[in-house]
C-alpha positions, 0 to 999 in steps of 0.5 A: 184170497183168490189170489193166495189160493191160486199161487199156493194151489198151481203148485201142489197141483203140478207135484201131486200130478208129478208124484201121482205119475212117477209113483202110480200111473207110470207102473199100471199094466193098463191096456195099450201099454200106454197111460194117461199123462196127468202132468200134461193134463194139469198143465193144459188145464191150467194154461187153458184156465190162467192164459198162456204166460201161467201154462208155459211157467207151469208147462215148463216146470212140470216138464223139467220135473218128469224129465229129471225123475227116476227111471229117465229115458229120454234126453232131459228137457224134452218133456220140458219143452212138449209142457211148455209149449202145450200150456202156451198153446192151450192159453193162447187157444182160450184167448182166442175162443173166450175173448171176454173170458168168461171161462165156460167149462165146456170151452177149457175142456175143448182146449184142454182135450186139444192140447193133451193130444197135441202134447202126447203127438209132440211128445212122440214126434220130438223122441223120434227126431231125437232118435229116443230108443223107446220112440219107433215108428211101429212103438209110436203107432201101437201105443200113441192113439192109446196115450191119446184116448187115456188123456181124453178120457181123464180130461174132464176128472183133472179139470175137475180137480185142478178147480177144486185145487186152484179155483176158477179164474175172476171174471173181469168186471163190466164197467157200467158206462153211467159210472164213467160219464160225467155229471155235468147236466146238474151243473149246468143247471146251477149255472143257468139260474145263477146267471139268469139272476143276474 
């Protein structure tokens, strides 16, 4: 059940996060002339829960779906790369910080946070490399450490939400080392007594 859970529930996540970006967020008049980017979020989230092959699938795949969205004013797979390499990073960082993956929410909202401002920063550095109109330099300092707050501080409400739409990840059962040792002390007590017999 989890399992189905999960398959069914990555992707709803990823559309309704792009929907909700293309057809409402992108068109507030929020301070800053920035917004949050549930997409991104979703995807570190995700990467952060499931590891770093699930983030970069996920990563990919929303990325490429933002770039391909009307009005598109960057180069297509831009957003597809920043994505795929945000959801990779951020499994690889749990990887590191959780070993025994035990999928403590304040360790995947750090990583989710730290990956949604590297994101946003890649997402700008790549535009400016690329020589994306929209990316200047006074443009990315006026409307970058905007962006970041905005991710940062809807962090912990898309974590929340990815939960409750795909569900946390199985912790790995302990192995109890008394199933795996062998009984053989009772054995060698039969032997013993048939022996002595003879």
């Amino acid at each position: 059940m989890t399992a189905v859970r999960r398959i069914c529930g990555i992707p709803v996540t990823l559309l309704i996060a792009v929907v909700a970006q293309v057809a409402i967020i992108n068109r507030l008049p929020l301070p800053g002339d920035a917004g949050p980017d549930v997409v991104l979020l979703a995807v570190t989230a995700i990467g952060a829960m499931f590891g770093p092959m699930t983030g970069t699938i996920v990563g990919f795949c929303g990325g490429l779906a933002l770039d391909v969205a009307p009005p598109s004013g960057h180069l297509a797979g831009e957003y597809a790369l920043v994505f795929c390499l945000a959801g990779y990073a951020c499994g690889r960082m749990r990887n590191l910080l959780d070993p025994l993956r035990e999928h403590g929410t304040l360790t995947s909202m750090t990583v989710m946070m730290v990956g949604a401002a590297g994101g946003e920063a890649a997402k700008a550095a790549l535009g400016l490399m690329l020589s994306d109109p929209d990316m200047t330099g006074p443009a990315i300092r006026q409307v970058l450490p905007a962006a970041i707050v905005y991710n940062l501080l809807f962090s912990p409400f898309v974590l929340w939400l990815v939960v409750l739409a795909v569900g946390r990840p199985a912790r790995p059962s302990a192995v109890s080392p008394h199933r795996t040792a062998p009984r053989t002390a009772p054995q060698y007590g039969a032997v013993r007594l048939a022996t002595a017999g003879s």
